[in-house]
N, C-alpha and C positions, 0 to 999 in steps of 0.2 A: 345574572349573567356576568362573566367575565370579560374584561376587557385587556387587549394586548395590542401591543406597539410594536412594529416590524420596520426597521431601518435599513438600506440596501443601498450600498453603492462601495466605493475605493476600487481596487484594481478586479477586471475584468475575468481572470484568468481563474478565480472560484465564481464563479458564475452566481453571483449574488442573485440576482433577477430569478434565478430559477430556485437557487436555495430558499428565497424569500416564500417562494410559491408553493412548496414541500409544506411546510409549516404552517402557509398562511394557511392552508386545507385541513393539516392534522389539529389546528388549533379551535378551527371550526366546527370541526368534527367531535370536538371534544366539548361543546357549548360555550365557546369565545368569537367575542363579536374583535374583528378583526380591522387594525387599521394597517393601512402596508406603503411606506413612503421613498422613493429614492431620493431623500435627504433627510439631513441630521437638522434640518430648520424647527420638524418639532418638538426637537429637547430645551429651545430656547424659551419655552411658556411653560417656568418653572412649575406654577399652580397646572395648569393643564396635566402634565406628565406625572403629576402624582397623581392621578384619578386613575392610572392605568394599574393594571397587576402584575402584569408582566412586560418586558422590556426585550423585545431580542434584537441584538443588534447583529448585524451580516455585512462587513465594514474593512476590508483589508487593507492593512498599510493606512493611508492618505491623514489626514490631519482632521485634529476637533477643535474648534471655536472656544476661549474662554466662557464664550453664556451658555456654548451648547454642553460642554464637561458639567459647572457647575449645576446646570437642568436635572443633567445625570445622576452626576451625584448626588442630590437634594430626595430628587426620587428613589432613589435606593435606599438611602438611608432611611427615609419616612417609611420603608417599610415595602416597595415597589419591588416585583423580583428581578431578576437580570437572568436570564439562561442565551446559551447560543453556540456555536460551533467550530473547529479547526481555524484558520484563520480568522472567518468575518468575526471571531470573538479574541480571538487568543493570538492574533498579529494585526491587530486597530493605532493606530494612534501610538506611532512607537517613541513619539517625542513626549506622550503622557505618562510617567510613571505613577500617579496615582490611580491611573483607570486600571493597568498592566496588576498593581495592588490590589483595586477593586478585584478584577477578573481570579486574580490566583496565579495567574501564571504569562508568563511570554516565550513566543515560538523563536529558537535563534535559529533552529537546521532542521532539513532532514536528509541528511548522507546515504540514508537506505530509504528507497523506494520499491516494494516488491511483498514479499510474503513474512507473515512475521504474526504471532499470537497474541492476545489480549488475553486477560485473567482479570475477572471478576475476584475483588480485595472484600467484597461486602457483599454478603449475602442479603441480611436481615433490613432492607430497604428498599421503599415503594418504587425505587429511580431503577433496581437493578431487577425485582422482579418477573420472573419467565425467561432472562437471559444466561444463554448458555454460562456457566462458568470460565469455562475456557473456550475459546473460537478463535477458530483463523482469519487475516484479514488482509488483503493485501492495496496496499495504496501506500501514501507517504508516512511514512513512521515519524512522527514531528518529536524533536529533541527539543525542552523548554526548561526556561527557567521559573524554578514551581517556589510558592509561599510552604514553606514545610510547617501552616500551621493549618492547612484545607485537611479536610477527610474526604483522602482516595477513595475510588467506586472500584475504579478498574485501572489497572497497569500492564506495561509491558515492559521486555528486556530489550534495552538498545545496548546494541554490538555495533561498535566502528574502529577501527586501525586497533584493533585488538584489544581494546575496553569494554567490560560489561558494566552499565549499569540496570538498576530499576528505576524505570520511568513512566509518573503518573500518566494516565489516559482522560480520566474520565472522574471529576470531583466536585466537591460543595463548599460552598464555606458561607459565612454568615458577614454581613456590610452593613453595618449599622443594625436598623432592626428589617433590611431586606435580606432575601435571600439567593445566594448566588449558583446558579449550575455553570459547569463546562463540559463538553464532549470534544477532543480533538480529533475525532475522526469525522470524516465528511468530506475528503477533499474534493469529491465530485461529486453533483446530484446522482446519479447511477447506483454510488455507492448503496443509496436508502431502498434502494429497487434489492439488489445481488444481497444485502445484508438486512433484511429486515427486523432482524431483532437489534439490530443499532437502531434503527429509526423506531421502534418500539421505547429502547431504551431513552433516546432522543428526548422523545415528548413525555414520557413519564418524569424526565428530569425536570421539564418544562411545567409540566403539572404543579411538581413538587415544588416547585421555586415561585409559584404564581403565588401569593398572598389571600 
């Protein structure tokens, strides 16, 4: 049996508590024995946190402790996965740039909030399997700044004050000998409800990234 670590707290307004609970369910469901913390106190028993396989942190904005990064990072490396979501993943610890490197990416904006397409970049992987290629989505469109050396899953086109670019969604990349997922969609728990092939997609990422 699998064992996974769920962290939850910083700003209020992604509703961590509940995201925590989405997950701690599909994790379970999936034959993971599940621990679920509001604090980052157990990334500080470096040995402990490497016995986990996966790692999801649900953590906006707020600050990490020097013992609690280094925890982090030790377990990742060793080979611990990391996956997790819009903010609590991809807007944590904005004074850490080597977690923001871990992760793959950091959230600076999202200017468009409304309707807007995703496009499956990868077919031929178990993260992306059963999901539409192209779907509509509507919620915060997160503009970030991405590691251009992750392999995208899924993208989209951000349009603002008359600029197009392609911007990753949804990618992997490798941290040592762990392995790293991200999804930026989720900005609400609802989202998993209205979208369920994101939360499909979600934990298949989570799967993948589990050691």
């Amino acid at each position: 049996m699998k064992n996974a670590l769920i962290v939850w707290g910083g700003w209020d307004g992604h509703k961590p508590d509940a995201i925590a609970g989405i997950f701690e369910k599909e994790l379970k469901n999936n034959g993971f024995t599940v621990r679920v913390e509001n604090s980052l106190a157990p990334l500080e028993d470096k040995e402990a946190v490497k016995k986990y396989d996966l790692i999801f942190p649900c953590w906006t904005m707020s600050e990490i402790s020097a013992p609690q990064w280094e925890g982090l990072n030790d377990a990742i490396m060793s080979g611990v996965g990391l996956g997790g979501i819009h903010g609590g993943m991809g807007d944590a610890f904005r004074a850490n740039l080597s977690y923001q490197w871990m992760v793959g990416g950091q959230f600076v904006g999202h200017p468009h909030v409304g309707d807007y397409d995703v496009r499956v970049t990868c077919e031929m992987s178990p993260i992306t399997e059963g999901v539409p290629l192209n779907f509509p989505y509507n919620s915060e469109q997160y503009y970030m700044l991405v590691d251009p050396g992750m392999r995208v899953l899924a993208e989209t086109t951000y349009v603002c004050d008359g600029n197009r670019c392609v911007m990753p969604v949804v990618w992997t990349k490798a941290w040592g000998k762990g392995r790293v997922f991200y999804n930026a969609l989720g900005h609400d728990p609802a989202e998993f409800t209205k979208y369920p092939h994101v939360l499909e997609m979600t934990v298949q990422g989570l799967l993948w990234a589990a050691r």
